[in-house]
DRENFIMAR-741334 format. One line per field, with one value per residue: x, z negated, y negated of N, C-alpha, C in turn; residue number from 1; residue in three letters. Coordinates in steps of 0.2 Angstrom, whole numbers. Example, Ala and Ser with C-alpha at 12.3 -4.5 7.8 and 13.67 -1.06 7.14 Angstrom:
BEGIN
n.x = c(66_64) $
n.z = c(-39_-35) $
n.y = c(28_11) $
ca.x = c(62_68) $
ca.z = c(-39_-36) $
ca.y = c(22_5) $
c.x = c(66_64) $
c.z = c(-39_-39) $
c.y = c(16_0) $
nr = c(1_2) $
rest = c(ALA_SER) $
//
This chain:
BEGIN
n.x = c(-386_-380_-375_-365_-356_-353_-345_-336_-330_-325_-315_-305_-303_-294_-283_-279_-273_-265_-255_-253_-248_-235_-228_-223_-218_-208_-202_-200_-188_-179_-177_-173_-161_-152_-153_-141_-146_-151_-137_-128_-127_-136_-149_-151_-154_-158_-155_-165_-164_-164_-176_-174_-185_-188_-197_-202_-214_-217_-209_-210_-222_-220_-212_-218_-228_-220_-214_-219_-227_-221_-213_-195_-189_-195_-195_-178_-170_-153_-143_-128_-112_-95_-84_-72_-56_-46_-34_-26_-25_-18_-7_-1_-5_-14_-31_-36_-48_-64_-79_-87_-81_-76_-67_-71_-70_-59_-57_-54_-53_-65_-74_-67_-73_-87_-86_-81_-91_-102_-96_-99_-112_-119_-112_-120_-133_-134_-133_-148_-157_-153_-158_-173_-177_-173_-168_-152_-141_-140_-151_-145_-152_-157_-166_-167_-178_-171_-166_-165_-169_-168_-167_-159_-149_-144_-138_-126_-119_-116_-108_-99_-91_-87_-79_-70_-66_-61_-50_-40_-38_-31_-20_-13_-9_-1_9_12_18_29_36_38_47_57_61_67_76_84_90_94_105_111_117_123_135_137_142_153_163_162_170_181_187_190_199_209_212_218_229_237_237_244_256_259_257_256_248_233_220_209_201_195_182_169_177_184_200_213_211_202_191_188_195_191_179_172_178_168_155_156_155_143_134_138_146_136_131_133_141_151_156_161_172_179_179_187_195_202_208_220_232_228_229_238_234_232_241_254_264_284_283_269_271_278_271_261_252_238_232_223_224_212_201_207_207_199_206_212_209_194_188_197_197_190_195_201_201_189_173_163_147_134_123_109_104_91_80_82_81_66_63_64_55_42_42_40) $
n.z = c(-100_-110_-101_-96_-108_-112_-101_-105_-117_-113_-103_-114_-119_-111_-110_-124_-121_-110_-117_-129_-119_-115_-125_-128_-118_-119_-130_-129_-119_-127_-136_-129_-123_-134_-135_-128_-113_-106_-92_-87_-71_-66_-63_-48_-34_-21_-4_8_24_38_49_66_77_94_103_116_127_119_117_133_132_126_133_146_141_136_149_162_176_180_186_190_185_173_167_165_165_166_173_174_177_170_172_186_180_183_177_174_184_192_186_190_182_179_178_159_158_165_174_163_154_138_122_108_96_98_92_100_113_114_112_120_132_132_133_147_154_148_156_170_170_169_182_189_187_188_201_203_196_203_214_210_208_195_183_178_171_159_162_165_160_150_133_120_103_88_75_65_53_57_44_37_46_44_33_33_41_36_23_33_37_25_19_30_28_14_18_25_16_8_17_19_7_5_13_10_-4_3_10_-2_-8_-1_2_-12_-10_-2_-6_-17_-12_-6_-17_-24_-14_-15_-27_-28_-17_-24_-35_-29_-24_-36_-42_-31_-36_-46_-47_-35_-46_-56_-47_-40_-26_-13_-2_4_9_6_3_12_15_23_36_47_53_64_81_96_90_78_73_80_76_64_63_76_70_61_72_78_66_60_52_40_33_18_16_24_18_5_8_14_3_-7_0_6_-3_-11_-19_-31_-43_-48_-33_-32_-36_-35_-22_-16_-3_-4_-8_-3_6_12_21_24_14_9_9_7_-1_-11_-26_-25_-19_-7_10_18_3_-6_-16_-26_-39_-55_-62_-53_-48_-49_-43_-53_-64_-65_-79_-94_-94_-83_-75_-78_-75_-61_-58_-62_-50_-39) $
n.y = c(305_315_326_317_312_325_327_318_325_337_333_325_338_345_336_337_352_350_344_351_364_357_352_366_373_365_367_382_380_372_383_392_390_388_400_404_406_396_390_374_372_382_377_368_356_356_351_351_355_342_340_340_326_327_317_317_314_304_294_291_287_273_269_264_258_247_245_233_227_214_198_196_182_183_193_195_205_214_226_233_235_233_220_217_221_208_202_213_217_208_208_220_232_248_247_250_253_258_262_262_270_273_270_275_273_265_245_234_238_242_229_221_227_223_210_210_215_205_197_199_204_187_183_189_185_172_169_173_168_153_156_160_147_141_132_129_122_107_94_75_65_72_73_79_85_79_89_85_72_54_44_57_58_45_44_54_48_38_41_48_38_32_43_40_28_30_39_29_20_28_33_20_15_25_22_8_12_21_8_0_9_9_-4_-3_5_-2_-15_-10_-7_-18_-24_-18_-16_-29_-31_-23_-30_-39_-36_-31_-45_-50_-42_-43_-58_-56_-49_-60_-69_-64_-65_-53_-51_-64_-67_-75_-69_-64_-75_-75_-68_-61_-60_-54_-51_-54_-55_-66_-70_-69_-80_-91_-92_-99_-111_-112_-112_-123_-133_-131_-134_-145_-160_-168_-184_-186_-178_-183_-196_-191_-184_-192_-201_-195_-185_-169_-161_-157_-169_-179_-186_-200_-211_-221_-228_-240_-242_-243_-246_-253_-263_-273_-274_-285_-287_-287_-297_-311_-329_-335_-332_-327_-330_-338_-349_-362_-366_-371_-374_-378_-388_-383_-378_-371_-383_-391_-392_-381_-370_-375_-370_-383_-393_-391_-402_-408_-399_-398_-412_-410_-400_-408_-419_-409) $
ca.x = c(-382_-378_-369_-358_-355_-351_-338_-326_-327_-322_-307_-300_-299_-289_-276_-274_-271_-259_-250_-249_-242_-229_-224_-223_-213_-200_-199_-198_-184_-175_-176_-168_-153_-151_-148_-138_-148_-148_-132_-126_-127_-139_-155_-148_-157_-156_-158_-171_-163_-169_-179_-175_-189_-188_-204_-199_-219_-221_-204_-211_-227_-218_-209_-224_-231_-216_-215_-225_-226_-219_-206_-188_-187_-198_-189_-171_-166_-149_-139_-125_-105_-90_-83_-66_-51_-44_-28_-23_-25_-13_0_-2_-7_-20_-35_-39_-57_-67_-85_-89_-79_-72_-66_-79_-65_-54_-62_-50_-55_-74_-75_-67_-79_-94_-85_-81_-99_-107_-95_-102_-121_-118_-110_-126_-137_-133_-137_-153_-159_-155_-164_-178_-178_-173_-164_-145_-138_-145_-149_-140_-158_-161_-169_-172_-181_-165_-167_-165_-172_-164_-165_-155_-141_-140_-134_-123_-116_-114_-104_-91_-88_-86_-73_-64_-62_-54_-44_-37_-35_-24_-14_-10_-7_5_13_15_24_34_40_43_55_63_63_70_84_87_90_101_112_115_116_129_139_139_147_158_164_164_173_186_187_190_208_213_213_223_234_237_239_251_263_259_254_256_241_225_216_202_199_191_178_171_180_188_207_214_208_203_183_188_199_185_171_173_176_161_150_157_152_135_132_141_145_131_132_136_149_155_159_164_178_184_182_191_200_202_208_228_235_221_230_241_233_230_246_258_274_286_280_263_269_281_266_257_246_231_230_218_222_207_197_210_205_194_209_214_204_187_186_204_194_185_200_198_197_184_167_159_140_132_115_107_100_84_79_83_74_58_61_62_45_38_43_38) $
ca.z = c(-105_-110_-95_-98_-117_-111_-98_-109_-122_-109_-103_-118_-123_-108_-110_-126_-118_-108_-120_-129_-114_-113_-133_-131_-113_-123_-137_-125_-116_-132_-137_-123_-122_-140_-135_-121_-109_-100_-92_-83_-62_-63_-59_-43_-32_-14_2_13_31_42_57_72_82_102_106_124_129_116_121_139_134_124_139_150_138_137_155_163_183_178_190_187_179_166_163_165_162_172_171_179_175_168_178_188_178_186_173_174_194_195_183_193_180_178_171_155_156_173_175_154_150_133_117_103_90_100_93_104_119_116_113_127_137_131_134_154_154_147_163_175_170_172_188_194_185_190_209_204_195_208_218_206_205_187_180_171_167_157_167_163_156_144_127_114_99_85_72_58_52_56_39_35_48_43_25_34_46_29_19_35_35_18_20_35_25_9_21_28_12_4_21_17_0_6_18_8_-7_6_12_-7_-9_6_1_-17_-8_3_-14_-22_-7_-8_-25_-26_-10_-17_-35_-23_-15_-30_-38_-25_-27_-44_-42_-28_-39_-54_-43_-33_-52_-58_-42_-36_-18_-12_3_3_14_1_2_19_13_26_42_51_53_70_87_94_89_72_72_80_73_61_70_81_66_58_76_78_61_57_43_36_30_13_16_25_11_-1_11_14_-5_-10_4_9_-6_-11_-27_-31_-48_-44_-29_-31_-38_-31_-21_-15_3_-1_-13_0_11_13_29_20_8_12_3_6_-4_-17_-32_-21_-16_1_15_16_-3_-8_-22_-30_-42_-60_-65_-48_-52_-43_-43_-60_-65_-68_-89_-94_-94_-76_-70_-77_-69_-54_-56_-62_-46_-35) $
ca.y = c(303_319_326_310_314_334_327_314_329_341_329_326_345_346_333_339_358_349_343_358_367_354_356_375_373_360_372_387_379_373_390_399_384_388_408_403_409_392_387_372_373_386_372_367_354_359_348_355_353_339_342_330_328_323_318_314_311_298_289_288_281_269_264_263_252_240_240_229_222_205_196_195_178_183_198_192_210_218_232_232_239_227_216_219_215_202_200_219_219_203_213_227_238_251_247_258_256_262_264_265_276_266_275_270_269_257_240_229_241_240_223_220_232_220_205_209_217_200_192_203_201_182_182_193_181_166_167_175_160_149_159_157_139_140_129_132_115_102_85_68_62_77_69_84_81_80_94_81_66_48_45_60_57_39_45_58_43_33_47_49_31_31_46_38_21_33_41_25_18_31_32_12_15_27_16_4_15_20_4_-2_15_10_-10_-5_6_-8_-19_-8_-5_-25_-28_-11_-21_-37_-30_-19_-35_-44_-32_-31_-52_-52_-38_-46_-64_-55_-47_-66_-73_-61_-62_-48_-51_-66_-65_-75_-64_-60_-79_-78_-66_-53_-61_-48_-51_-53_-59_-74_-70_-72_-86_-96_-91_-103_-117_-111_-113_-131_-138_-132_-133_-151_-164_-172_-192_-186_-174_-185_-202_-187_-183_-201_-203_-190_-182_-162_-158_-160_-171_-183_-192_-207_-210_-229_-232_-244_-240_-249_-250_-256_-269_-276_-275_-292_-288_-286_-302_-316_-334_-339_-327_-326_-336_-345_-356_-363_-368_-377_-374_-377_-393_-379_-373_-374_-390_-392_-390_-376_-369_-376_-372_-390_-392_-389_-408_-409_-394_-401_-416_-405_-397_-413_-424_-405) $
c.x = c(-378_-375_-362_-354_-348_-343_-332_-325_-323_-316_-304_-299_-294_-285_-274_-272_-263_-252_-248_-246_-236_-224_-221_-219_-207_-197_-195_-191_-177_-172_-171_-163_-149_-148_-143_-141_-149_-140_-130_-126_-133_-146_-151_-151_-155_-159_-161_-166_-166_-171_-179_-180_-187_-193_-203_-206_-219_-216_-207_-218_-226_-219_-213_-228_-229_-217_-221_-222_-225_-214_-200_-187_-192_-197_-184_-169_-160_-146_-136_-117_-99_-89_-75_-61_-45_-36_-23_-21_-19_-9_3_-1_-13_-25_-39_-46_-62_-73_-88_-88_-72_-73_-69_-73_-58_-57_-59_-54_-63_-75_-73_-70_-86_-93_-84_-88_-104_-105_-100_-111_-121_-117_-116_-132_-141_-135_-144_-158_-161_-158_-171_-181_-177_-168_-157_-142_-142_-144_-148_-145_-161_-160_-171_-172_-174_-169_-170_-166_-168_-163_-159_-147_-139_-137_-128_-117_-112_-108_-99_-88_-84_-79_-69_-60_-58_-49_-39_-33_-29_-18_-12_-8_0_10_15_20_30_39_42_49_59_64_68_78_88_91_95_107_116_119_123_135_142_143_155_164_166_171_182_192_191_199_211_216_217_229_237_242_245_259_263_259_254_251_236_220_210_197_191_183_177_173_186_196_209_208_203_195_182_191_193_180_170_171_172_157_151_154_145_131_133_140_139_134_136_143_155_160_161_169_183_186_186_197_199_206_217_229_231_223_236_239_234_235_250_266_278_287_273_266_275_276_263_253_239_230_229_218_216_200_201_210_204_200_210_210_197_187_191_202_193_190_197_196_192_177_163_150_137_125_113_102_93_81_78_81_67_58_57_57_42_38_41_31) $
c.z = c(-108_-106_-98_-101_-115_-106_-99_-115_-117_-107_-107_-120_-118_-109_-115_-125_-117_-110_-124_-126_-113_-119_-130_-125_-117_-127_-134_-122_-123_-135_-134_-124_-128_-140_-131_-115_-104_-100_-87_-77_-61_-60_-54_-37_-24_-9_7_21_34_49_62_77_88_104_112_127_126_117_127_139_130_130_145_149_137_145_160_174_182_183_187_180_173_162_161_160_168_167_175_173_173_175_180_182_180_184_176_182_194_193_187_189_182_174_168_155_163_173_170_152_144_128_111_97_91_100_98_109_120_117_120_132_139_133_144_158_152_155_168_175_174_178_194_192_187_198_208_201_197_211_216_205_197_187_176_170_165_160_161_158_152_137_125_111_93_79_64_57_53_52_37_38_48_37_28_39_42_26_25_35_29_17_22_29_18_13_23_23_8_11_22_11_1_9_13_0_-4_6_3_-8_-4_3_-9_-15_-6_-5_-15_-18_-7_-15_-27_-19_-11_-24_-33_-22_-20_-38_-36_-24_-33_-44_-39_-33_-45_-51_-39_-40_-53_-54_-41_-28_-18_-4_1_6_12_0_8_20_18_32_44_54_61_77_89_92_80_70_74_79_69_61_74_75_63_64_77_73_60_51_44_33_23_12_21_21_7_3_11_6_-8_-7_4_4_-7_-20_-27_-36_-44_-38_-28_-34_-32_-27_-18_-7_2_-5_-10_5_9_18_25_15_12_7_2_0_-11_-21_-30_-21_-10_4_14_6_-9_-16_-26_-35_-49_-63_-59_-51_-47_-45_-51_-61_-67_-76_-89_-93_-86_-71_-75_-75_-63_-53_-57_-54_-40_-36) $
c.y = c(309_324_322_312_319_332_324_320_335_338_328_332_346_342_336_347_355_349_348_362_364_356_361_374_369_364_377_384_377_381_394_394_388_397_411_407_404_389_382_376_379_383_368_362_354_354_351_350_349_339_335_332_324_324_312_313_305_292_284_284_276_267_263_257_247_237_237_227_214_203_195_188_178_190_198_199_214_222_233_235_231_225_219_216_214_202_207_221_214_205_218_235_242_250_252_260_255_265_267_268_274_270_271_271_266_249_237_232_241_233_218_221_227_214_202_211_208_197_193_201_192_179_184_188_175_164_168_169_154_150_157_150_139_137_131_127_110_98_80_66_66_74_76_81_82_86_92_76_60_47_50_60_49_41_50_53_41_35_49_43_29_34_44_31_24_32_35_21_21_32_24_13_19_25_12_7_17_16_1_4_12_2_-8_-1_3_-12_-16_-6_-14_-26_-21_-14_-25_-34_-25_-26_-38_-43_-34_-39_-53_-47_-41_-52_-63_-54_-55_-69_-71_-61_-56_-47_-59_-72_-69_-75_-64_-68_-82_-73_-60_-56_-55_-52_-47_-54_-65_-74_-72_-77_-94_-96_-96_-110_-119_-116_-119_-134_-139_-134_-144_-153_-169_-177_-190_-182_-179_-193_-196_-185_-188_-204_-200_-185_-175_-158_-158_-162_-176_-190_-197_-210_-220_-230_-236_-242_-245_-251_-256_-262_-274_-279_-280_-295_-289_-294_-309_-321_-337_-337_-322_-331_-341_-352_-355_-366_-372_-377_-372_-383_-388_-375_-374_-378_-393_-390_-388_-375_-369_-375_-379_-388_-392_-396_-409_-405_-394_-407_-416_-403_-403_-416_-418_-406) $
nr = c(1_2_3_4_5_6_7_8_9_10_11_12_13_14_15_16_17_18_19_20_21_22_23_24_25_26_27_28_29_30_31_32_33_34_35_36_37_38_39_40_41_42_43_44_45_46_47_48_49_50_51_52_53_54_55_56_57_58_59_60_61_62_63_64_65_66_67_68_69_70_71_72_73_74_75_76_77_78_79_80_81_82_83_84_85_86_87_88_89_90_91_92_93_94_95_96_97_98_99_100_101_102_103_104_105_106_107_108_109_110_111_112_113_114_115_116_117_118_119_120_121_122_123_124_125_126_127_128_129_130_131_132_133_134_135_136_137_138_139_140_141_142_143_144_145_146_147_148_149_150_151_152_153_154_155_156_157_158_159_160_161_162_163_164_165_166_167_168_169_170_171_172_173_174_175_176_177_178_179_180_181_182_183_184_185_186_187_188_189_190_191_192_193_194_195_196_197_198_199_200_201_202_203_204_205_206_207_208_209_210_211_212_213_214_215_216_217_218_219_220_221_222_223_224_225_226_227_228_229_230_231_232_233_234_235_236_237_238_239_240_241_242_243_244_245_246_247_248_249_250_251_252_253_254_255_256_257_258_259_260_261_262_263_264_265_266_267_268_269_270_271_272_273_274_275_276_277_278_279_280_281_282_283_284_285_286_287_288_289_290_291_292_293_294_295_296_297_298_299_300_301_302_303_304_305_306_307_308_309_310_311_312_313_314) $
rest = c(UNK_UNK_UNK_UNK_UNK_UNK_UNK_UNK_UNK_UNK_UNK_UNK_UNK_UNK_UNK_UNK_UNK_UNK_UNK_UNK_UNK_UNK_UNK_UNK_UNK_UNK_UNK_UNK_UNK_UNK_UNK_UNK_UNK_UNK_UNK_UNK_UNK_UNK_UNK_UNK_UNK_UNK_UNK_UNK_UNK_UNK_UNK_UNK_UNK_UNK_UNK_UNK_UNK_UNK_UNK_UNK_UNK_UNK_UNK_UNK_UNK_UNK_UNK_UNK_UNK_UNK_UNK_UNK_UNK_UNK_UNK_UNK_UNK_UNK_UNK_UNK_UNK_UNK_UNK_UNK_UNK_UNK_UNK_UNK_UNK_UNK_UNK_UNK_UNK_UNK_UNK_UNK_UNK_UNK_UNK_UNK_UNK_UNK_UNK_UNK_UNK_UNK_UNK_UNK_UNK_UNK_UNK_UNK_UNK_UNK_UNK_UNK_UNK_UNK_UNK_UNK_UNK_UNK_UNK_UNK_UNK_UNK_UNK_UNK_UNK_UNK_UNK_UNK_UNK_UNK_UNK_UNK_UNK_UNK_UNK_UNK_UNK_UNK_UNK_UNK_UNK_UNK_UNK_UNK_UNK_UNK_UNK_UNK_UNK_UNK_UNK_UNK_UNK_UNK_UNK_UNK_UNK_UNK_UNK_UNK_UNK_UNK_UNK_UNK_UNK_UNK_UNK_UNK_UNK_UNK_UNK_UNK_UNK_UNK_UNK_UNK_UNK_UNK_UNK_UNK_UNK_UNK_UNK_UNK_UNK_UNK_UNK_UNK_UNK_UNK_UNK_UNK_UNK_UNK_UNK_UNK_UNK_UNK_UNK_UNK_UNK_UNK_UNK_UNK_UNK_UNK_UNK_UNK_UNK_UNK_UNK_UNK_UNK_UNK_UNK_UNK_UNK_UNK_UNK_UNK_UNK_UNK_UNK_UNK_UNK_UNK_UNK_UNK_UNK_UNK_UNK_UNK_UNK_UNK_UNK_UNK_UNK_UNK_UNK_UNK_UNK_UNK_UNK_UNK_UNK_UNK_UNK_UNK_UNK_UNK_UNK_UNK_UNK_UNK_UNK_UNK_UNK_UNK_UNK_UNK_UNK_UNK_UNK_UNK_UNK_UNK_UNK_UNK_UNK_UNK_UNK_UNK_UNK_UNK_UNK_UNK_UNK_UNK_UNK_UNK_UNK_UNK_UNK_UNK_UNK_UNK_UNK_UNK_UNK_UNK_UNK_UNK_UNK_UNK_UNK_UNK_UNK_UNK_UNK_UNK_UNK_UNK_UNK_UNK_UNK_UNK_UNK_UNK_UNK_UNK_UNK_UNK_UNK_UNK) $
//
């Protein structure tokens, strides 16, 4: 127990030792700063040079220990040179790069280095494989296991579906704005022709009134003027088209259009004319019923007394 004692008292004299050496170094340093005795750069931390080592035993029993007596296709390691290039030979240039001799700050030219060098490996590869019986195509009947859950790619099925039918919906939406800009153009190209037309209509008929022009060209609307396609067009079209019943009694009632009053008056051909008058059917005289005049006694209703008779004796 006392050992013990003597040894935590002995530890703490020394820390605090320590710490007074540190005090007295802080102050000591303060000190000297303060009499310019320290000056920037003169504590200077220096890189100790690096030692490369080539431990060229310990390399080769690495590489003793990687290599193994294994057969090719369980190694499937080549080393082999780029492939010919094929492009530059067809041009007939010189090819810049020849037996790996390729500028390490040309990327295009490395890149390419690695590129005719992956061919090459492949080309040597690929016999040795079959050779091997190893397979390099996948057959018809190859089933891997998916990476991802059915469920998950039915929500992923879902969500393009979903997409397509937006997308098809906004390309109809847009179709069909289109086609209204395009029907309301169409619209206003009539409706700006027919006021054009109606326009054109309406001067014509002042000009007409006034005596100005005597023409009524404007009458025939858009028929083209001149040749026989316009002269019978018309005539085409009343035949295939035809009068209708009523147009027809409004024609014979009224006629094709002329002087309409007086029509039925009297002149002195028709009132000389006496083809037409029928005595027998004028004031029901003449013939079988030449008795029947006025003092004759024509169709009488019988009296109330005599038509109950009537019913009685029915």
């Amino acid at each position: 127990m006392e050992s013990a004692e003597e040894e935590a008292l002995l530890g703490e004299e020394s820390e605090e030792s320590e710490e007074e050496n540190s005090e007295l170094s802080d102050n000591e340093l303060q000190e000297a700063f303060a009499k310019g005795l320290l000056k920037p750069g003169m504590n200077v931390l220096l890189d100790k040079p690096k030692k490369f080592v080539n431990n060229t035993e310990g390399l080769k029993q690495c590489l003793a220990d990687l290599r193994k007596e294994l057969p090719w296709a369980e190694r499937l390691d080549l080393t082999n040179l780029p492939a010919e290039d094929v492009i530059s030979k067809a041009e007939g240039k010189v090819p810049s790069v020849t037996k790996g001799d390729v500028n390490a700050d040309d990327d295009f030219q490395r890149e390419m280095f690695f590129y005719r060098q992956a061919q090459a490996a492949v080309l040597e590869a690929l016999p040795l494989l079959n050779k091997h019986g190893v397979a390099t195509k996948r057959p018809d009947d190859y089933f891997a296991e998916m990476a991802k859950s059915d469920q998950h790619m039915q929500k992923i099925r879902k969500k393009l579906i979903s997409k397509q039918l937006i997308l098809e919906k906004s390309e109809k939406a847009k179709k069909l704005r289109e086609q209204r800009k395009f029907g309301k153009k169409v619209q206003v190209e009539v409706i700006q022709k027919r006021q054009k037309e109606k326009k054109a209509m309406m001067s014509a008929v002042k000009k007409y009134q006034k005596g100005m022009t005597d023409k009524l060209d404007f009458l025939e609307g858009d028929k083209k003027p001149g040749g026989k396609d316009a002269s019978q067009g018309p005539k085409k079209a009343l035949n295939k088209k035809g009068n209708n019943a009523k147009r027809k009694y409004k024609d014979q009632k009224f006629g094709f259009g002329g002087k309409k009053s007086g029509k039925k008056w009297n002149t002195k051909e028709s009132y000389n004319d006496v083809s037409s008058f029928r005595a027998k059917t004028a004031h029901g005289k003449g013939g079988k019923g030449g008795n029947k005049g006025k003092g004759g006694k024509q169709n009488k209703r019988p009296g109330k007394s005599v038509r109950k008779k009537m019913k009685s004796r029915s």
